[in-house]
C-alpha angles and dihedrals in degrees: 000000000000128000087245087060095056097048089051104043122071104214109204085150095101098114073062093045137316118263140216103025121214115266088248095066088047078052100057099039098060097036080060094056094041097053122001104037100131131111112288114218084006101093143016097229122112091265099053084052095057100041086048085056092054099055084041095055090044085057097051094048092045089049083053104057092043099042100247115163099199120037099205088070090074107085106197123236152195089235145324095281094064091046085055079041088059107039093045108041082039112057102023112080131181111309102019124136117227127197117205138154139262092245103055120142109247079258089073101033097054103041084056099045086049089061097044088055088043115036105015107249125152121229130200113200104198111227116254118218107240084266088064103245136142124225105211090210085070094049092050086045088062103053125112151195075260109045101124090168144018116195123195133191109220103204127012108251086210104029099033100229144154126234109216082243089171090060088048106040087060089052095052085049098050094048099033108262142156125224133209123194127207091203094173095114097038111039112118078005105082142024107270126181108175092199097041091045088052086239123170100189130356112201109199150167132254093197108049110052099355091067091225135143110285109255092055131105144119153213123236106221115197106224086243091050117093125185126188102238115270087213139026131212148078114349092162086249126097091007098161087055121091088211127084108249129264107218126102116270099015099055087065096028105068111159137031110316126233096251098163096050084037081056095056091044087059096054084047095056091051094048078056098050098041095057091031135241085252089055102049093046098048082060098049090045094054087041094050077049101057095038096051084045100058097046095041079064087047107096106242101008108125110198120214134224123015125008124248111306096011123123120285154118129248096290120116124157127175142177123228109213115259101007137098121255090213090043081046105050089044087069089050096058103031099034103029103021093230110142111208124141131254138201131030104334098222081284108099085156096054090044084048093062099044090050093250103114092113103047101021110203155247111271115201110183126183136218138207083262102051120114133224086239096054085051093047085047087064099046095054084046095052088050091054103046078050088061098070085051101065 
């Protein structure tokens, strides 16, 4: 995309994916394809080293942001989707109870009601208040003798908020369970110790905080933690075996890996930790509160998620009375050039809970490079396309 189009478009589209990357990622990326785009794992020769290096460094500064303290329990993916894939499908087996919550993403629902169809598990989703958060005393209430798994959305990918993970990770350890993190909203967002949080496995995104290529992703595996291998084939280990391997990360990376695209989220880590998680998310929250503040004054305009001052990420999605949130989100784009999203979100739960089912909504999302006057554009958009409403 030019230069010209950048400077045109207003981009509120990150909880998507983030946009623009930072030169360094576009860097990285092509350097990768240039010189070192060879199989990793897969050859002895100077390339494959290299390529293999590469995938080795990304761990490693992966493992860094998120406090990891070995890189080989990060099992690399396409997106965050297949890492909830693989947790899921890999660690809950016939008869097992779930907990999860009335907010999940459809890559955790239907996962979960597959495998009710299919293998018989039962499955509790904890109610979300209209604000879209999460008591943990609920979660603790609903879980049984058989709770193999709790998964939790840490952020809601439509109301923007955030589930109290701490207060749950020390329930799942007390009772035994384990616990499984949609990290898609807050990765690179938000502070996350995986230790420290109690979490099992984090599934999470390359191309949404992390500022990374889109197609890349991962699943954090605790060292106590086994899955049995979403998928099975070559990893370039082991080869004379039948069996998958069973070291960490070739038992869950079967397959040639994305190393151009693992080279640029690498770039895009270290973009995070240079200007720091604390950083990033002090700007998206002023921005979130600029932005709820000037549709609240808007006449008609319903906000969605957490009130003023509350805890959330730089979500923040509304209705306009009267008016269609698809309808909506098409002026944006072709008479304003203000990019946001419209419709469900992938999320009916979550809309189920904010009373938006029926009509779904508009979904504005901010970035780390997002200003204080594209927020204010939409804001005075958005008052104007309210005005034929009225």
């Amino acid at each position: 995309m030019q230069t010209t189009e950048r400077e045109s478009l207003i981009y509120l589209d990150h909880a998507a994916t983030s946009w623009p990357k930072p030169r360094e990622v576009i860097e990285a990326v092509v350097k990768t394809m240039e010189e070192d785009a060879a199989n990793p794992g897969r050859g002895s020769h100077q390339m494959a080293v290299r390529a293999s290096r590469i995938l080795f460094d990304t761990r490693k500064t992966v493992a860094k942001l998120f406090r990891i303290a070995n890189p080989n329990d990060i099992a690399f993916t396409s997106n965050t989707t297949m890492a909830l894939n693989m947790a899921i499908k890999g660690i809950v087996q016939p008869g097992d109870h779930v907990v999860a919550t009335a907010i999940e993403h459809n890559s955790v629902r239907r996962p979960l009601e597959y495998l009710k169809r299919t293998a018989g598990i039962s499955v509790t989703y904890v109610e979300a208040n209209e604000r879209g958060e999460v008591d943990a005393k609920q979660v603790e209430s609903a879980i049984t003798s058989k709770t193999k798994l709790v998964i939790v959305n840490h952020s809601s990918n439509l109301m923007g908020s955030i589930m109290p993970v701490a207060d749950i990770g020390e329930i799942t350890r007390r009772r035994g369970v384990k616990l499984l993190i949609d990290a898609a909203q807050t990765a690179g967002l938000a502070e996350i110790d995986v230790e420290a949080l109690g979490i099992d496995l984090m599934a999470f995104p390359g191309h949404k905080g992390l500022l990374g290529p889109q197609g890349t992703g991962g699943l954090y595996i605790h060292p106590q933690t086994e899955l049995e291998p979403l998928i099975h084939g070559g990893t370039g280990s082991q080869s004379e075996s039948a069996e998958q391997p069973s070291v960490r990360p070739d038992r869950y990376e079967a397959g040639t890996q994305n190393t151009p695209g693992l080279a640029g989220l690498k770039a895009g880590v270290q973009y995070v930790l240079h200007e720091t998680v604390q950083r990033i998310h002090n700007k998206e929250w002023e921005l979130s509160q600029q932005l709820m503040e000037g549709l609240l004054a808007i006449d008609g305009v319903r906000v969605l998620g957490p009130a003023i001052g509350r805890p959330r990420t730089g979500i923040v999605a509304f209705v306009i009375h009267g008016a269609d949130p698809s309808e909506t989100a098409f002026i944006l784009d072709q008479h304003y050039h203000i990019a946001v999203r419209s419709g469900f979100h992938c999320s009916p739960l979550a809309h189920g809970a904010a009373g938006t089912l029926e009509t779904g909504a508009v979904r504005a999302s901010v970035g780390c490079f997002t200003t204080k006057e594209e927020v204010q554009a939409l804001i005075e958009a958005v008052k104007e396309i309210s005005q034929h409403y009225r």
